[in-house]
N, C-alpha and C positions, 0 to 999 in steps of 0.2 A: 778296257780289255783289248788287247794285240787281235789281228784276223788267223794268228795263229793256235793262242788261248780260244779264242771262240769258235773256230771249226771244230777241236778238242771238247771244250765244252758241249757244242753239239753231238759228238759222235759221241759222245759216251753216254752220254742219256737217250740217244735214242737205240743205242745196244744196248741197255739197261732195260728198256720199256722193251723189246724184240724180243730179246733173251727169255724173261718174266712172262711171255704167254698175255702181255697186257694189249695187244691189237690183235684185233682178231683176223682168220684167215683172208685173205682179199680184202680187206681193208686200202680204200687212196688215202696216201699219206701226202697231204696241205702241207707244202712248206713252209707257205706263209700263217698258219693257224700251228704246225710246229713252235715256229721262231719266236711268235708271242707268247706262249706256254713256257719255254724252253726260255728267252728274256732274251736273244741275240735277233741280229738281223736275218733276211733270207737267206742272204749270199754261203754266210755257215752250214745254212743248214742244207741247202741244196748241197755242198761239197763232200758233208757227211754221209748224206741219203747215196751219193753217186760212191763214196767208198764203199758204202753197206752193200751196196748192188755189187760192189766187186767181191765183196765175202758170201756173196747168195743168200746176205739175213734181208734182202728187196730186191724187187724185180722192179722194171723198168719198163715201157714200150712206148715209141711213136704217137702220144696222141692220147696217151693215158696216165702219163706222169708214174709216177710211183705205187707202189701199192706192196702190201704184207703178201710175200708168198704162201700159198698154199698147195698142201701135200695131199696128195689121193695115197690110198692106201698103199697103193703098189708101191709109189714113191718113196713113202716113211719106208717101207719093208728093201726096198735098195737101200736108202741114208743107213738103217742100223747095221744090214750089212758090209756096206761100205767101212762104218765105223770098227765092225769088227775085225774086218780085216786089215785097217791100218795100226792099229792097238796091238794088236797079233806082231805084223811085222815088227813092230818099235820093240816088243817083247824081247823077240826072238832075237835082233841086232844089237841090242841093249847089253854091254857085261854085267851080268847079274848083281855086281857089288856096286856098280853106279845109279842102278836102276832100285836097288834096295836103299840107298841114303837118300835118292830122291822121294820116295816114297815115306820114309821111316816116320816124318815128320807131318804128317796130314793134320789135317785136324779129324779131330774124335768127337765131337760133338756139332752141333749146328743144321740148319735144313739141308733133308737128304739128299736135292738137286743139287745144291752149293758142295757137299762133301763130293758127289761124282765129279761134278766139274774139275776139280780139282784134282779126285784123284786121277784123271784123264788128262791133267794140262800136266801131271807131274812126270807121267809116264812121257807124254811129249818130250820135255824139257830136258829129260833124261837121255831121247835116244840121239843116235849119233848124228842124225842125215836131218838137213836143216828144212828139205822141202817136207819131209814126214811129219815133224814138228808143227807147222801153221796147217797143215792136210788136218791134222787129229782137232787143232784148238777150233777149227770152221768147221768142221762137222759137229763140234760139241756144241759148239754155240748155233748149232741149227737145229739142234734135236734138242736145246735146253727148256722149249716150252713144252715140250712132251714129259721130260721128266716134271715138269710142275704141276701136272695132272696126271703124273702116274698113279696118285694115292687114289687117285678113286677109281685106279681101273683093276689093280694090283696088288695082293698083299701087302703089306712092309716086311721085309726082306732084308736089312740092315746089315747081315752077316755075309751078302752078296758083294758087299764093299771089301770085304775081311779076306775073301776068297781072290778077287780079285787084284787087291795089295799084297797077297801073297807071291814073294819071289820064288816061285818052284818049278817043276816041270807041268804040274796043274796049272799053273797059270793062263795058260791058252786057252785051256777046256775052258776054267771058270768065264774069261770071254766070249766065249761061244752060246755057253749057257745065257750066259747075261742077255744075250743080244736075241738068241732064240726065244726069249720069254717076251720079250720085246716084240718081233717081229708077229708071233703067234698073236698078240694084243692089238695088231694094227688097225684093223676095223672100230676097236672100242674106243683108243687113243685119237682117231683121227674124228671119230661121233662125239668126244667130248672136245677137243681141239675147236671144234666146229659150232660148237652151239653158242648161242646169240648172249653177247655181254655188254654191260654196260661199258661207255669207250672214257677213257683215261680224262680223268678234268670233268667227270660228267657231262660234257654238253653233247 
């Protein structure tokens, strides 16, 4: 395996495990207890961990190495915001018949965190301004462990997806909705986010 296959190999399984809600909040992430799990050397996997720090799915400091970010409520309650209001733009800048064929085709089935992502990276992909695009894909991929325990905090909602693929003048609103349902749940999402789990590989 090339050191360029292997950093790749790293970073994507450790965005896979980030993404998934499988480390818990403040969690230190072992490079080297990574890299034997993960089958590659350190070197990968420290260059990985130092990408992820640049997408904000790990933080980093002086003395402490790595570690799973964690959100306090107010925090989550910015990120959704934040997300809404990038979603919105993209909306809004989007010609409605480009942003309608990127969409058209989602998938219809599948877990409901997997279909948002999606239909978030679609809306991305769609709009015109290229820094908007990687803005929406790192905030989705920051708030995608929240949707993994939205079911226990939230109805299922499924037709929230249908409102929001919808190319209309509603469009915005149903973002807004989406995200205020959201924000209003911060306390609960961030008290199950939180609670003690068994850590990946059982040991």
């Amino acid at each position: 395996m090339s050191p360029s296959q292997a950093m790749e190999r790293s970073y994507a399984a450790l965005r896979h495990l980030l993404r998934s809600g499988a480390f818990a909040p403040g969690l230190r992430l072992e490079a080297n207890r990574l890299a034997d799990e993960i089958g590659v050397s350190i070197t990968p996997v420290r260059d990985a961990l130092n990408r992820l720090v640049g997408e904000r799915l790990v933080e980093a400091s002086v003395g402490e190495g790595f570690r799973v970010p964690r959100l306090s409520e107010a925090q989550l309650r910015e990120l959704y915001e934040w997300n809404a209001a990038i979603l919105s733009i993209a909306v809004r800048t989007t010609p409605p018949a480009a942003l309608a064929a990127a969409i058209a085709s989602r998938p219809s089935s599948g877990p409901l965190p997997e279909r948002t992502a999606d239909l978030f990276a679609r809306i991305a992909a769609a709009a015109p301004n290229t820094e908007l695009r990687a803005a929406i894909v790192a905030t989705s991929d920051r708030l995608h462990p929240f949707r993994m325990i939205e079911s226990h905090i939230l109805a299922p909602a499924d037709d929230e997806l249908d409102e929001l693929g919808r190319v209309d003048q509603g469009q915005v609103q149903a973002i807004r909705r989406y995200h205020l349902r959201r924000i209003r749940a911060a306390p609960d999402l961030v008290r199950v986010r939180e609670r003690p789990r068994p850590e990946p590989g059982g040991k």
